[in-house]
C-alpha positions in Angstrom: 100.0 102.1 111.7 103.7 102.6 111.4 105.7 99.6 110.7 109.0 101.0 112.2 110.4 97.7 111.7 110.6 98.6 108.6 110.5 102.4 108.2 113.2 102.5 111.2 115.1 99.6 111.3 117.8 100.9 113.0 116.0 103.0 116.2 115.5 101.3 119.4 112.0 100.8 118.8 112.6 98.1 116.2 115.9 97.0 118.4 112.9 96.3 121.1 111.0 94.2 118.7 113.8 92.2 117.7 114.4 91.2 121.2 111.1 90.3 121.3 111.7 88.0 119.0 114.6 86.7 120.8 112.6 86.4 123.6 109.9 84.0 122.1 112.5 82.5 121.0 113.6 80.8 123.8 109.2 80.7 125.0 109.6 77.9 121.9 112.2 75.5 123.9 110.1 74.8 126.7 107.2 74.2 124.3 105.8 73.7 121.0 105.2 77.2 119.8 103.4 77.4 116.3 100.2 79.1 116.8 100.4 82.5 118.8 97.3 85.4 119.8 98.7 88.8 120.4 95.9 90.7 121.9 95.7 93.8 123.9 93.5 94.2 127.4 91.3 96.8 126.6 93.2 98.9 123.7 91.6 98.7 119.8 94.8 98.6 117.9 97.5 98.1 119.8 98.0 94.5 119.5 97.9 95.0 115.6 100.7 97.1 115.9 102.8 94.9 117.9 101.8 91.6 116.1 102.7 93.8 112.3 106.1 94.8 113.7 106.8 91.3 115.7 105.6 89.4 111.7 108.2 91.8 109.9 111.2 91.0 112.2 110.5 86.9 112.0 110.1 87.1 108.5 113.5 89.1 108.4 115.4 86.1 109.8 114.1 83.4 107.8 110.6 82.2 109.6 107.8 81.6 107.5 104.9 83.8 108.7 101.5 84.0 108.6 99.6 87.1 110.3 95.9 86.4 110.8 93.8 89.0 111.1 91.1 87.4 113.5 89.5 90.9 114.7 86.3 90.6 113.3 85.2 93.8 113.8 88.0 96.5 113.4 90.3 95.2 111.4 93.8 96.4 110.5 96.0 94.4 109.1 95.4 94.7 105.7 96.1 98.3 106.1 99.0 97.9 107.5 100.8 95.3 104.8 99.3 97.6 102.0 96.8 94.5 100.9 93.6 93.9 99.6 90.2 92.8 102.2 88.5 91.2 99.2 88.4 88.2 100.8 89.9 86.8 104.0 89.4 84.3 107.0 85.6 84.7 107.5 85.0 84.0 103.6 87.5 81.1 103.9 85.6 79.8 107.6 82.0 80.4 105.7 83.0 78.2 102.7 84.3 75.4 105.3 88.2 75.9 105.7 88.3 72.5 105.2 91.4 70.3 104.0 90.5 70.4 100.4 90.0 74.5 100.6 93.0 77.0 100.4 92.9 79.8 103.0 93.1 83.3 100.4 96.4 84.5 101.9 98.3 87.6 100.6 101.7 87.9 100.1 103.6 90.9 101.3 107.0 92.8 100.2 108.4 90.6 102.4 109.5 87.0 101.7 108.4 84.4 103.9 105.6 86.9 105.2 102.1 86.0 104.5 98.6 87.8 105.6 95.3 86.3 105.8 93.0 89.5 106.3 89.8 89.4 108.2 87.3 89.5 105.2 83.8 90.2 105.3 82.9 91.6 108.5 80.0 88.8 109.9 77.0 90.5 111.6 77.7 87.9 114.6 81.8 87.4 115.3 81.6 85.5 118.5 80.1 82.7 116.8 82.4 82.6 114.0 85.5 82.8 116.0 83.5 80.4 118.5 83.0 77.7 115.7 84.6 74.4 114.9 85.6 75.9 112.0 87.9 78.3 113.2 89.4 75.4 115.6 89.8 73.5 112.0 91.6 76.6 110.8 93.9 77.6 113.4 95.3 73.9 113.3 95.6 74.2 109.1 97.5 77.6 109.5 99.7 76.5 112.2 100.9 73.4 110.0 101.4 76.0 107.0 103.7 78.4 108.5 106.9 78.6 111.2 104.8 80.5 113.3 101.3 82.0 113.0 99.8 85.0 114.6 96.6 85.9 115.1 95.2 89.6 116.2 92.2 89.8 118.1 90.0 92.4 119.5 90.5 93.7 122.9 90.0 90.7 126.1 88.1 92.7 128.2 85.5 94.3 125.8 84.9 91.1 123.9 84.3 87.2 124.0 86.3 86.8 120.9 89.9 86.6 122.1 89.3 84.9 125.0 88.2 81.8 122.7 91.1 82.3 120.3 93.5 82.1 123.2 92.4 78.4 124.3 93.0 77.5 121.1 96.3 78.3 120.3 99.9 77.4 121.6 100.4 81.1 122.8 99.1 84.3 123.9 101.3 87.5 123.8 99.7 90.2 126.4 99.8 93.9 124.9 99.4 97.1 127.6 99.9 100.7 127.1 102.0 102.3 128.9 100.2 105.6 130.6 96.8 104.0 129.0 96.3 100.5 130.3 94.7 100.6 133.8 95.8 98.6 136.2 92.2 96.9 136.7 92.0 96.1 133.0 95.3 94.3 132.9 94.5 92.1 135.9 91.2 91.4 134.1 92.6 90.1 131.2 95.2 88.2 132.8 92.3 86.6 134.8 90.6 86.1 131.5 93.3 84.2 130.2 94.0 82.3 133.3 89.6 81.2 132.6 90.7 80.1 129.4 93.7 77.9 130.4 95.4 79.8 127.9 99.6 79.7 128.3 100.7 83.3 128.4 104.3 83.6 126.7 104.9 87.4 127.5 103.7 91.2 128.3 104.4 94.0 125.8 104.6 97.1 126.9 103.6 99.7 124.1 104.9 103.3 124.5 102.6 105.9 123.9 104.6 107.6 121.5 
């Protein structure tokens, strides 16, 4: 995963994410914005990448971050910030993630940015992600952090994200241009729509 944010601050790529940022800016004046889901429809990946690059540029302007990694079964965010998987959100939901327990977040080379990696991969993830424990999280994180967002495997393959995104303030849909199929986007926007889940934006990744 390339973190052109950083890498290529300068090309219009990163100029894109930036106004991204900008743009969920303004989401947070018509409501309280602290707890966000990017997720993709049907891509593995591609809401990692968006959701690493979109961290990097809030962190560059001040906001304290927190990137969950809530894909329970193909990770990638510890691989992108260069960080260890030792231990991670389903090792902090299996010990409680209660308020007396700290979530095992990583710093990155970034001030003000802060990962919490997926952990131990469970046998079951629905259920984890389905548990009060992760509502008991998500609310911990959100008061710990400017703004806190969580990747998720893809809507329309899994139940995963759709629970994640009833739970938190925002959802940021990610489509591939040339990739996404028309079907599969109106799927997950109908998925979210199930779910009651407010949907702040649409991302359209490149295929380059």
């Amino acid at each position: 995963m390339n973190l052109i944010t950083i890498t290529e601050p300068q090309s219009a790529i990163a100029e894109a994410y930036r106004t991204l940022r900008t743009n969920l800016h303004f989401a947070m004046l018509d409501a309280p914005l602290r707890t966000l889901l990017v997720v993709s429809s049907d891509s593995v990946g591609a809401a990692a990448t968006v959701l690493a690059n979109l961290a990097v540029t809030l962190a560059q302007v001040g906001k304290r971050v927190i990137a969950v990694d809530a894909d329970l079964r193909a990770p990638a965010l510890h691989t992108a910030f260069d960080v260890t998987n030792a231990a991670g959100l389903s090792d902090w939901l299996a010990s409680g993630a209660n308020d007396t327990s700290e979530p095992p977040l990583r710093p990155t080379t970034l001030p003000n940015l802060s990962v919490l990696t997926s952990g131990a991969l469970p046998a079951i993830p629905a259920d984890l992600v389905s548990s009060d424990r992760m509502a008991h999280a998500v609310a911990r994180l959100g008061e710990m952090a400017d703004l806190v967002l969580f990747n998720a495997p893809p809507l329309g393959r899994f139940s995963d994200a759709a629970v994640l995104a009833s739970r938190v303030d925002g959802v940021l849909l990610v489509v591939e241009a040339g990739r996404t199929r028309r079907d599969s986007a109106q799927q997950a926007r109908d998925i979210l729509a199930r779910a009651h889940a407010r949907v702040v934006g649409v991302v359209m990744l490149g295929t380059k």
